[in-house]
Every structure is written in structure tokens, then in C-alpha cells.
C-alpha positions, 0 to 999 in steps of 0.5 A: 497497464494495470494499476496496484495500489501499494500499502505502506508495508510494500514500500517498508519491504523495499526499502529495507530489500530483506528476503525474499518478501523485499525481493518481491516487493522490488520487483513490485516497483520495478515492473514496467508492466505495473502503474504504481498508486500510494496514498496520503495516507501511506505518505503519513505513515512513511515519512514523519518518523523517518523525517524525525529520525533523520534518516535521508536514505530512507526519505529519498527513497519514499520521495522517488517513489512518490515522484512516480507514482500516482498519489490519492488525495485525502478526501472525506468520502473516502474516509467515509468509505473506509469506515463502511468497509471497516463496519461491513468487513471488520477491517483495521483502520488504516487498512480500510483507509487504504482499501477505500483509497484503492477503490477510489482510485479505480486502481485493479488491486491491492498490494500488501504484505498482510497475512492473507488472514486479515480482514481486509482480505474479505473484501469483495470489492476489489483484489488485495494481494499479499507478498507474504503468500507469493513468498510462502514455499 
């Protein structure tokens, strides 16, 4: 079974299931075939503001997801790892905290909804996939 490792835009995407770039990101979560990894990181970025805003919904949808899918720990060699890969590749910082969260995790690729003309697409360490590309016709 392969193992995607999903950025915080993928489950953003699902959640709001707009378009096709929500179609696809539904259909990311929902393929049998995939293992599923999140990070504390996108815990960070998902929850404290639909926590503050009281939006329920919206949190149990983050909690089922996170009740099934593999969570990486924050770890400070991957915080090291990322500011490398933020150094060597010009990478943003969170991005670069979840592409190192991806390879420490052994995961078989990247899941996003980045433009493919970010830098974290230079990384030749691993395969970072965006939906926006597999929706563009």
C-alpha cells in the first residue's frame, strides 16, 4: 500500500470539497489503495483557528482524519532537516517542515495543492505531487 504524506491544503480542499481540486482531494482520502500520513505540523495549521472559531464541523472533520491516518511527531532532527532542505532548495518554511516530516516518515510521496512552480517541487529527495496539476485540463 503506498504511503502519501498530505499537506495542510489537501485536507483545507477536502473539507470545503469545491471543484474539482476538492473532488480530487476526496478522492485522496478516500482510496483504499493509499496510507494516509499528517503531521503535527498540519495539526498546527488546521485546528487553532477552526477551534477559535468554533467551527465543529469543520474540526470533526480534521479529527477523523487524524484518527486514521498515520501522525509524524514533531521531532527536532526534522526541524533541523527542513531548515536544510529550506537552504539547499529555497523552500518556504512550512513547506520544507512538511517535506522533511514526509521523508522522515519514509512516506512514498508528497501530497499538495501547491502550484507545481514552488520551490518545494525541486526536491529531489522525494516525489511531491500537486492536485492543482492533475486538475488542470
Amino acid at each position: 500500500m503506498a504511503r502519501y504524506y498530505l499537506d495542510t491544503g489537501v485536507l483545507l480542499a477536502a473539507f470545503k470539497g469545491e471543484g474539482d481540486i476538492g473532488r480530487r482531494a476526496l478522492e485522496v482520502l478516500d482510496d483504499p489503495e493509499h496510507c494516509l500520513v499528517v503531521s503535527e505540523a498540519v495539526r498546527l495549521e488546521l485546528f487553532p483557528k477552526a477551534v477559535f472559531e468554533k467551527r465543529q464541523e469543520e474540526l470533526a472533520f480534521y479529527r477523523e482524519v487524524f484518527a486514521v491516518a498515520d501522525v509524524v511527531p514533531w521531532r527536532v532532527e526534522t526541524l533541523d532537516r527542513a531548515q536544510q532542505l529550506a537552504e539547499q532548495y529555497g523552500i518556504a518554511a512550512m513547506d520544507s517542515i512538511h517535506v522533511a516530516n514526509a521523508l522522515a516518515a519514509g512516506v512514498d510521496g508528497v501530497i499538495t495543492t501547491e502550484q507545481t512552480t514552488k520551490p518545494m517541487f525541486r526536491v529531489q529527495e522525494i516525489l511531491v505531487r500537486s492536485l492543482l496539476s492533475e486538475t488542470a485540463t
